[in-house]
MARFI-777049 format. One record per residue (C-alpha): residue in three letters; y, z, x; residue number from 1. Coordinates in steps of 0.001 Angstrom, whole numbers. Layout:
! MARFI-777049
+------+---------+---------+---------+------+
! resn !      yy !      zz !      xx ! resi !
+------+---------+---------+---------+------+
!  ala !       Y !       Z !       X !  NUM !
...
+------+---------+---------+---------+------+
//
This chain:
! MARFI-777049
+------+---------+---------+---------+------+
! resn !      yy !      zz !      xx ! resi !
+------+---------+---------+---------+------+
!  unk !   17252 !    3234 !    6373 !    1 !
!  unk !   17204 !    -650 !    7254 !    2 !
!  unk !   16654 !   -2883 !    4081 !    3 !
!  unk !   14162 !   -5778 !    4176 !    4 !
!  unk !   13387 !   -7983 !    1290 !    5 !
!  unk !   10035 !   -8845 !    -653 !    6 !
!  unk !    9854 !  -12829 !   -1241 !    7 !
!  unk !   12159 !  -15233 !   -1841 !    8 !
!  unk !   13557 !  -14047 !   -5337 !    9 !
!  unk !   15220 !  -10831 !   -2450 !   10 !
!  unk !   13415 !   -7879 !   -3570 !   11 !
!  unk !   15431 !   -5788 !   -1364 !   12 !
!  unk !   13603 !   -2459 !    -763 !   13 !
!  unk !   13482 !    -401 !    2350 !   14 !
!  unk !   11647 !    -442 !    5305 !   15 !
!  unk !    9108 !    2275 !    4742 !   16 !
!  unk !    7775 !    2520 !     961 !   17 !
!  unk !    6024 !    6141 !    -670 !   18 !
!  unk !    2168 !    4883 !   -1462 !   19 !
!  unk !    2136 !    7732 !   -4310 !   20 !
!  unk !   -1443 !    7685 !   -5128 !   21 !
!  unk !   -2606 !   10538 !   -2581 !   22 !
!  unk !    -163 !   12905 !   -4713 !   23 !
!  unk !   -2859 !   13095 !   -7967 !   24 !
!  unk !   -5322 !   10883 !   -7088 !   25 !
!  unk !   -8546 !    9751 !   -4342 !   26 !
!  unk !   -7984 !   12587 !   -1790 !   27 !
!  unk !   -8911 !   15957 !   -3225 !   28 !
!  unk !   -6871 !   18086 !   -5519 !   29 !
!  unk !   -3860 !   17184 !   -7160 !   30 !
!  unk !    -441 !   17996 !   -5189 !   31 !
!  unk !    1814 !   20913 !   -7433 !   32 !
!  unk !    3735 !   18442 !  -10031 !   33 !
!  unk !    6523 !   20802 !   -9013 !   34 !
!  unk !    6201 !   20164 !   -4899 !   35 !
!  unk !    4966 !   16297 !   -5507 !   36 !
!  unk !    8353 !   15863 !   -7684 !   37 !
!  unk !   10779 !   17588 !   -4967 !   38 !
!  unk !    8996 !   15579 !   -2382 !   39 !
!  unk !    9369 !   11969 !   -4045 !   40 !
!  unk !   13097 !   13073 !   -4798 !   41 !
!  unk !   13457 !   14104 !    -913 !   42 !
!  unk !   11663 !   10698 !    -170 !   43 !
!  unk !   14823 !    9253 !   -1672 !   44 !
!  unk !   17555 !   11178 !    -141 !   45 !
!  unk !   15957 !   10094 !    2960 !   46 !
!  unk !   16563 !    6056 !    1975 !   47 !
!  unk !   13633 !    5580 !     573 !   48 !
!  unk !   13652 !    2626 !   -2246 !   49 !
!  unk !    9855 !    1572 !   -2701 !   50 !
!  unk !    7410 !    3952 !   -4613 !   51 !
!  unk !    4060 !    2491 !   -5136 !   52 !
!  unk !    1474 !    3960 !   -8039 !   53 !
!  unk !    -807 !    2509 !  -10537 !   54 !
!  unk !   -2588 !    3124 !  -13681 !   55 !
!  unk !   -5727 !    3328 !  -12471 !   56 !
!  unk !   -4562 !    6348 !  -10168 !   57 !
!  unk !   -5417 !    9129 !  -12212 !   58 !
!  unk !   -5537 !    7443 !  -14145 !   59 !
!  unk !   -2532 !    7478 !  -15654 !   60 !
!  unk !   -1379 !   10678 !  -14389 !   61 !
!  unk !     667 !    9238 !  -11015 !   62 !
!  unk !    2558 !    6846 !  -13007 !   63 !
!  unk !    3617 !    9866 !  -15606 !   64 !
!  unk !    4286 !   12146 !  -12084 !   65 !
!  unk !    6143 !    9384 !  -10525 !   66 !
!  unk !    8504 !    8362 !  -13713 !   67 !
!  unk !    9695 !   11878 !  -13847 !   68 !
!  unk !    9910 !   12295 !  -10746 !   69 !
!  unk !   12649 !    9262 !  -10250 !   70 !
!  unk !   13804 !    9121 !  -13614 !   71 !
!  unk !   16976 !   10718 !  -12860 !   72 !
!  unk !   17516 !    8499 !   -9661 !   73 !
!  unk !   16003 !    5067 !  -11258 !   74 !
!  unk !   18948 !    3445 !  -10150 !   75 !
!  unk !   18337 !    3683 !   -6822 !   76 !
!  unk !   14874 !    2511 !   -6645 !   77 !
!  unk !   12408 !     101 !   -6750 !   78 !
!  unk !    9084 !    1149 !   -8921 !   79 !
!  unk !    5987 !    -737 !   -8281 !   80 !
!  unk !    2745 !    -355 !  -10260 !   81 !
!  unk !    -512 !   -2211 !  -10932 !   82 !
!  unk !   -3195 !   -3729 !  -13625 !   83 !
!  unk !   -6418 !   -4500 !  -13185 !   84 !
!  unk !   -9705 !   -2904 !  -13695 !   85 !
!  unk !  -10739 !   -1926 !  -17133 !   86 !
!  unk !   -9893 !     509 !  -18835 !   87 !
!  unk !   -7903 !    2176 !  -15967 !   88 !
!  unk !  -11841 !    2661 !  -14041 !   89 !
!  unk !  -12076 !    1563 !  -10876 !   90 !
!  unk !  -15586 !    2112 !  -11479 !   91 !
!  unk !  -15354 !    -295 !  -14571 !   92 !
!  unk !  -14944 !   -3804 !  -13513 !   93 !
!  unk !  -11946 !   -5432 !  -13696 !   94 !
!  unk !  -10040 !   -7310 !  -16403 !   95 !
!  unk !   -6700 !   -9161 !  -16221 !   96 !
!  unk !   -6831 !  -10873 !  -19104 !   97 !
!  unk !   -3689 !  -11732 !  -20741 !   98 !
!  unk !   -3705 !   -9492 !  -23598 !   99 !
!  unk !   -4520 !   -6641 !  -21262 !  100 !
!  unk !   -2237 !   -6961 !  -18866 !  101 !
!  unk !     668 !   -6951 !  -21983 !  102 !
!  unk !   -1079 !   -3877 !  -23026 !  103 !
!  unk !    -865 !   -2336 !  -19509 !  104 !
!  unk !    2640 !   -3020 !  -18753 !  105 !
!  unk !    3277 !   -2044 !  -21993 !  106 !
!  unk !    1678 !    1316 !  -21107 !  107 !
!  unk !    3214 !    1949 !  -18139 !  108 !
!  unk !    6624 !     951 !  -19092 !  109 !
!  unk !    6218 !    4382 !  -21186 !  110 !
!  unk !    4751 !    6784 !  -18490 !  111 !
!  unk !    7122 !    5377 !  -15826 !  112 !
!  unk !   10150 !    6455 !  -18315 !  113 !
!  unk !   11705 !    3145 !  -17753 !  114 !
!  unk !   12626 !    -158 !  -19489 !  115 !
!  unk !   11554 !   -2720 !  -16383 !  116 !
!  unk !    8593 !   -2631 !  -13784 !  117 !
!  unk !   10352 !   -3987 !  -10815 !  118 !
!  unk !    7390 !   -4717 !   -9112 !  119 !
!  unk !    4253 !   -5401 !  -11106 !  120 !
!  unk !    1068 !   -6407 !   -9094 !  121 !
!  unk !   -2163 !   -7424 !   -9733 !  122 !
!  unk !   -4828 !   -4892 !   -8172 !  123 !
!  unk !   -7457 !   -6718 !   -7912 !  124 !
!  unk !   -8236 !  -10432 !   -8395 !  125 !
!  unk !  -10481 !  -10871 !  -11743 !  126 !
!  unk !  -12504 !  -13399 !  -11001 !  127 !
!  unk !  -13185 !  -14531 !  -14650 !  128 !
!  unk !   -9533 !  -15121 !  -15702 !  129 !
!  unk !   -7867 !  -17997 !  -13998 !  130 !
!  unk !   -5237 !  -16598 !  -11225 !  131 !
!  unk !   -2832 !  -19166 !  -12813 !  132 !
!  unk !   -3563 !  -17353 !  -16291 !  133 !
!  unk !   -2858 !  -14390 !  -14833 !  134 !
!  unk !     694 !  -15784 !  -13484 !  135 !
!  unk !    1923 !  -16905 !  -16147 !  136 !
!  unk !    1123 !  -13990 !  -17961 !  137 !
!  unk !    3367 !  -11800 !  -15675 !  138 !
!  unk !    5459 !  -14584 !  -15765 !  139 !
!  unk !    6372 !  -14538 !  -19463 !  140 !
!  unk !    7097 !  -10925 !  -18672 !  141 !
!  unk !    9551 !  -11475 !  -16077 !  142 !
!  unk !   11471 !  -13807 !  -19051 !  143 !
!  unk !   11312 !  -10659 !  -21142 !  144 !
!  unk !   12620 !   -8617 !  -18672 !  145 !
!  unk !   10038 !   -5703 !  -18655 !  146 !
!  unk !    8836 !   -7009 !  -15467 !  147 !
!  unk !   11170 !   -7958 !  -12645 !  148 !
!  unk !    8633 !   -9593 !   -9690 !  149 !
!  unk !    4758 !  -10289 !   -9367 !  150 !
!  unk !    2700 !   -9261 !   -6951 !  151 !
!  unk !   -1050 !   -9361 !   -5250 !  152 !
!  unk !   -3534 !   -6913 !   -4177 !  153 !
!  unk !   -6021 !   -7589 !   -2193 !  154 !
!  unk !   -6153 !  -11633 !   -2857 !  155 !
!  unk !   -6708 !  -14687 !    -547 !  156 !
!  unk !   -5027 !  -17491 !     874 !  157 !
!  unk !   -6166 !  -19538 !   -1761 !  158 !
!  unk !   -5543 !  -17441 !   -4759 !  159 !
!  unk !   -1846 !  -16491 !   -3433 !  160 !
!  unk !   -1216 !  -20337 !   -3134 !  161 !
!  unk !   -2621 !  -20913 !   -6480 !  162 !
!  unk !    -455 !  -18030 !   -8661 !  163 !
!  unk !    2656 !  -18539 !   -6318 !  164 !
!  unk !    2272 !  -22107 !   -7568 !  165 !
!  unk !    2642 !  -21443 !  -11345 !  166 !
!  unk !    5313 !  -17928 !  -10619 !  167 !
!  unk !    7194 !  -16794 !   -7406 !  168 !
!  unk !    4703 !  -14120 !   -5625 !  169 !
!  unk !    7156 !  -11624 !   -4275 !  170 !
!  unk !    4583 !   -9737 !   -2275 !  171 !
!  unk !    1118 !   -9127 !   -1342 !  172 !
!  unk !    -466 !   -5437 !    -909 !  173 !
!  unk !   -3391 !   -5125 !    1411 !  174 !
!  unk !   -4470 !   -3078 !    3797 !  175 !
!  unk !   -3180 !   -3584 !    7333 !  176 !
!  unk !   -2776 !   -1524 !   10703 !  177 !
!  unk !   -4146 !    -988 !   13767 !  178 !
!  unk !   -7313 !    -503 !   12781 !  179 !
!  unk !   -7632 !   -3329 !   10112 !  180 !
!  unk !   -6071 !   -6686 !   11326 !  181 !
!  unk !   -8205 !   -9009 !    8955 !  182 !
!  unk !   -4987 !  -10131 !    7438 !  183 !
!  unk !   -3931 !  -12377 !   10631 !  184 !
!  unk !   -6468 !  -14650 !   10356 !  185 !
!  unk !   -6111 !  -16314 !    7333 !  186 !
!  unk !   -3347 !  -14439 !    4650 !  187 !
!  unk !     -31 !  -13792 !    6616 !  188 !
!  unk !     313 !  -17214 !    7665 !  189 !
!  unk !     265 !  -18648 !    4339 !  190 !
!  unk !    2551 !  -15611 !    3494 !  191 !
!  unk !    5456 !  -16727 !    5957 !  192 !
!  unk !    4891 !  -20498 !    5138 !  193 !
!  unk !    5507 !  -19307 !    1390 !  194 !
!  unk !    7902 !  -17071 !    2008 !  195 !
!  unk !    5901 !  -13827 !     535 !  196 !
!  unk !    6514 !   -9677 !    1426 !  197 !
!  unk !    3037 !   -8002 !    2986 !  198 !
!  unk !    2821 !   -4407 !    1701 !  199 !
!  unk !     598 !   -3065 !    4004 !  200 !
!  unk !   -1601 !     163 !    2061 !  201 !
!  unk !   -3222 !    2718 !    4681 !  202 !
!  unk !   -1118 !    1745 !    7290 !  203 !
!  unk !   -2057 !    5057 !    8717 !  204 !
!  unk !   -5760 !    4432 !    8381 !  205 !
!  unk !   -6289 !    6787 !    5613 !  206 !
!  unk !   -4575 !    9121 !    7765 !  207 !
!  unk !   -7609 !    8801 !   10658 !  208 !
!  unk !   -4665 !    7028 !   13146 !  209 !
!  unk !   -2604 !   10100 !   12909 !  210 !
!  unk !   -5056 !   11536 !   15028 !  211 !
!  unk !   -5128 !   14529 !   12642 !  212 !
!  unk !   -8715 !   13823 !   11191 !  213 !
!  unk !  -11948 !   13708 !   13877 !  214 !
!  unk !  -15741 !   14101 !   13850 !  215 !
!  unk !  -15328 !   17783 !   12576 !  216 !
!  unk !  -12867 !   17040 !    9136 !  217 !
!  unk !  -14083 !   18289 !    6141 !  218 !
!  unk !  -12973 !   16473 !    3225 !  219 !
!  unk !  -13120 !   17623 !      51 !  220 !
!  unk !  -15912 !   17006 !   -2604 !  221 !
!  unk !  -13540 !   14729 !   -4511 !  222 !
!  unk !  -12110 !   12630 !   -1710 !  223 !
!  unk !  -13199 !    9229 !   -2006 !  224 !
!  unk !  -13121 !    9195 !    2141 !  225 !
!  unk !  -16483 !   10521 !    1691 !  226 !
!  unk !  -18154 !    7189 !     306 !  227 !
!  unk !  -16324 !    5137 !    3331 !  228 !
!  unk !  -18352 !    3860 !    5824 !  229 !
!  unk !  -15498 !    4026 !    7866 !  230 !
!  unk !  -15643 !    7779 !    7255 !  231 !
!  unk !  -18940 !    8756 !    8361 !  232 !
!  unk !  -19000 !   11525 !   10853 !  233 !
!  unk !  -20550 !    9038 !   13043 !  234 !
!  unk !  -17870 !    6407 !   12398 !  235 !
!  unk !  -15003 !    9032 !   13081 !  236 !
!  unk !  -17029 !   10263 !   16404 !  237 !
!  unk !  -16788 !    6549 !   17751 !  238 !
!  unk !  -13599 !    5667 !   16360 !  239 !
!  unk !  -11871 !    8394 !   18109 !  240 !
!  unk !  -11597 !    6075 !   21411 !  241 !
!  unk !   -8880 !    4174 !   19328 !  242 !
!  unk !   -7274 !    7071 !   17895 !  243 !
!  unk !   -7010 !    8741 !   21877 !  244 !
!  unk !   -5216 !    5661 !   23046 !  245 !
!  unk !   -2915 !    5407 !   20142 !  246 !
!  unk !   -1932 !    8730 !   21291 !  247 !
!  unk !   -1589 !    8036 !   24968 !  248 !
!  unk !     808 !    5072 !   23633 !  249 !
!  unk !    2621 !    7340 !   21723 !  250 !
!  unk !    3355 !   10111 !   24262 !  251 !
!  unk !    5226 !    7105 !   26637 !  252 !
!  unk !    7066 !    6516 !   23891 !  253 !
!  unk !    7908 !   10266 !   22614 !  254 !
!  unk !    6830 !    9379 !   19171 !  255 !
!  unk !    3682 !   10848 !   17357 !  256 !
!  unk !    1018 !    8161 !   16675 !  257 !
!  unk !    1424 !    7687 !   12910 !  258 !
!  unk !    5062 !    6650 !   14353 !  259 !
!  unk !    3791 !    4324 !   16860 !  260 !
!  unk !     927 !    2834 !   13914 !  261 !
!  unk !    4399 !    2795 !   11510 !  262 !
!  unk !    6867 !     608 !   14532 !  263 !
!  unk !    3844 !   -1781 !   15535 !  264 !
!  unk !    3688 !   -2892 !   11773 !  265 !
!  unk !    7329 !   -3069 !   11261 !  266 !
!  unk !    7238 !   -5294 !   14363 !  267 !
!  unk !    4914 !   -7872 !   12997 !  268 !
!  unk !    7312 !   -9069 !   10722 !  269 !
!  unk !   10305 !   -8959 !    8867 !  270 !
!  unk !    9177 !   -8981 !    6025 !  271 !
!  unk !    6502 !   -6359 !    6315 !  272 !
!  unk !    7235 !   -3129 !    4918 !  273 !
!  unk !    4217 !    -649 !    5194 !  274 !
!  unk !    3686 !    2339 !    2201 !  275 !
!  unk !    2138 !    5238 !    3603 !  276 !
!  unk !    1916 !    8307 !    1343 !  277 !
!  unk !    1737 !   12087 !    2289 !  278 !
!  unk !    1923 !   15166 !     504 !  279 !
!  unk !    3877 !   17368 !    2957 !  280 !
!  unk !    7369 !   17150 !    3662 !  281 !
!  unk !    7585 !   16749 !    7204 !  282 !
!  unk !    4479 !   14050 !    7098 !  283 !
!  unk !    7426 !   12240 !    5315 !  284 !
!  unk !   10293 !   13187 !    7253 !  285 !
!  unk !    7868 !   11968 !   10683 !  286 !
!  unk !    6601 !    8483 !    8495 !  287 !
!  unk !   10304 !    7660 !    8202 !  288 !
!  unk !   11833 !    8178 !   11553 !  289 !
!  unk !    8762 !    5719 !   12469 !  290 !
!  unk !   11810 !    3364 !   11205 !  291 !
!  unk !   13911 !    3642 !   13958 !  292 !
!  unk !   11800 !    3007 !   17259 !  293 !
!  unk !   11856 !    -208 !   18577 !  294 !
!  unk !    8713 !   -1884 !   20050 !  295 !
!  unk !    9325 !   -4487 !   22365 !  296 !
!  unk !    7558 !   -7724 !   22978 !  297 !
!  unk !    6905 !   -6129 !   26240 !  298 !
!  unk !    5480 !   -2709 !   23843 !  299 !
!  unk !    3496 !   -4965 !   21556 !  300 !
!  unk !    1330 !   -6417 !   24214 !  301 !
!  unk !     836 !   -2854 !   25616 !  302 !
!  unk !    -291 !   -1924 !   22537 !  303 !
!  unk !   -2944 !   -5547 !   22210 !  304 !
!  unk !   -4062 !   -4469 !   25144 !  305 !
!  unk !   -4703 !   -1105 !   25114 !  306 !
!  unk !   -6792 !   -1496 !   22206 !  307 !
!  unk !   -8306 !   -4889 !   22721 !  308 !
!  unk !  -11750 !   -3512 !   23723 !  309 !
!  unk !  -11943 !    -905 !   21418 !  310 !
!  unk !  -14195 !   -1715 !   18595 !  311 !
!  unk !  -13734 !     144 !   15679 !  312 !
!  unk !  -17154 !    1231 !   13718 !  313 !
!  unk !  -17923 !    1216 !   10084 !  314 !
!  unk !  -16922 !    -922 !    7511 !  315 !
!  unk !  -13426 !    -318 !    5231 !  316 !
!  unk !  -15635 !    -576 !    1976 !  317 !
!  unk !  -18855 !     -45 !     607 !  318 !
!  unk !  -20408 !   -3068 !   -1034 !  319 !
!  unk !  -19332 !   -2486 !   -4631 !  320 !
!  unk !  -15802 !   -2199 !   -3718 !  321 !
!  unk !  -15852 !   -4453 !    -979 !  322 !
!  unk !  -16901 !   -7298 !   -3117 !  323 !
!  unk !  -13722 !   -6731 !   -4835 !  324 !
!  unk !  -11384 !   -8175 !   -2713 !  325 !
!  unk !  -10490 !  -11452 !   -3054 !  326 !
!  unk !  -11552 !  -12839 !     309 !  327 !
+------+---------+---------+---------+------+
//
């Protein structure tokens, strides 16, 4: 698969990442350790470099599938994880202060099997700890050698400039696609000036742009889909005017949609590189042929204006969560 690299320090990983938190965590039952183990380990045969988890995602329990899961094939991959809210709850609040965040990479140094986090981000800004606290905590890490590159989840222009300032931000994770495009206004332009990766999270839309979820999905009682607003079954009823002409974009180009959402996002930029996560094998093997189709120019503004006056219905968040983000 074709390589692309995560800020200027070249965090080379590949094109398509693994978001791993769908295998034991958020959307229903737990995938069979067994099956969720074979299919990270077939994610890699395929070129896959970039697995994504975090403590919170469980918690604890996808960073524990994940490290033996790659343990044998650490090698040949890049292992990204996350600290953040307290006490592993995203129901908690949140808490990056120093001492934590030692404890927490400490932690998940253990569960991921391995002696460096390659990739160790902050999941959600804190707002009472100083980003520049934060920073050059992970920073002091990085000397140490337990933590290889920082990242951001979820922050704004100004916070990126300010952490980036006091340690190199290799990359940002929010979520992007063709149904969320807040990003353009305001965070990737301050991420190509700085030179920063985007890791774009639901790049599938929580799987709605697949065009395998409509008005009629059930979800199950534990699938945190069900307190979206984007998720309502009115929401999915009017959103399904995007998801038809995703498809009727996709047919032209003999690619299933979550392909086409994949190729428009790997278009943006260079330096984008998208994690979508799955728990069947052939959702994987689809997500990373998505990695060799080409949109043009020409494609890309097919694709603006296909969709250009479709507006999409319900908000990403509800309030709680939504005044979590850094932005």
């Amino acid at each position: 698969m074709e390589k692309r690299t995560l800020g200027r320090d070249g965090l080379e990983v590949s094109a398509i990442g693994f978001g791993c938190m769908g295998l034991s965590h958020a959307y229903g039952p737990a995938t069979d350790r067994a099956e969720a183990i074979a299919l990270l380990r077939h994610a890699v045969e395929r070129g896959v470099t970039v697995f994504d988890t975090a403590e919170v995602y469980g918690p604890f329990t996808n960073e524990e599938l994940v490290g033996e899961a790659l343990a044998p094939l650490r090698e040949q991959v890049v292992i990204a994880t996350k600290f953040g809210f307290r006490d592993a709850d995203a129901n908690a609040g949140l808490d990056s202060r120093p001492a934590y965040i030692r404890a927490v990479a400490e932690a998940s140094l253990r569960r991921l099997r391995t002696d460096r986090i390659d990739l160790l981000y902050q999941h959600r800004v804190d707002p009472a700890v100083p980003i520049e606290d934060v920073a050059g905590t992970v920073g002091r890490l990085v000397e140490e050698g337990k933590v290889l590159h920082f990242g951001l989840s979820e922050a704004g222009s100004e916070t990126i400039r300010r952490a980036h300032a006091v340690h190199p931000v290799a990359a940002l994770q929010s979520e992007y696609s063709l149904w969320w495009r807040e990003p353009e206004a305001s965070v990737m332009p301050v991420l190509e000036e700085l030179g920063i990766g985007f890791v774009p999270f639901s790049p599938l839309g929580r799987g709605f742009l697949t065009g395998a979820i409509d008005a009629d999905t059930p979800f199950a009682s534990d699938d945190f889909r069900n307190s979206l607003p984007r998720f309502s079954v009115e929401a999915r009823r009017a959103n399904q005017t995007l998801v038809d002409r995703i498809a009727a974009i996709a047919v032209g180009k003999g690619a299933t949609s979550a392909q086409i959402a994949l190729a428009w996002l790997l278009a943006r930029k260079p330096w984008i590189v998208p994690i979508p996560g799955t728990t069947k094998r052939r959702r994987l093997d689809e997500n990373i042929a998505a990695a060799t189709i080409e949109l043009s120019p020409a494609d890309l503004d097919a694709i603006d204006t296909a969709l250009a006056d479709v507006a999409v219905h319900g908000d990403r968040y509800p309030p709680e969560r939504q005044r979590q983000v850094g932005r």
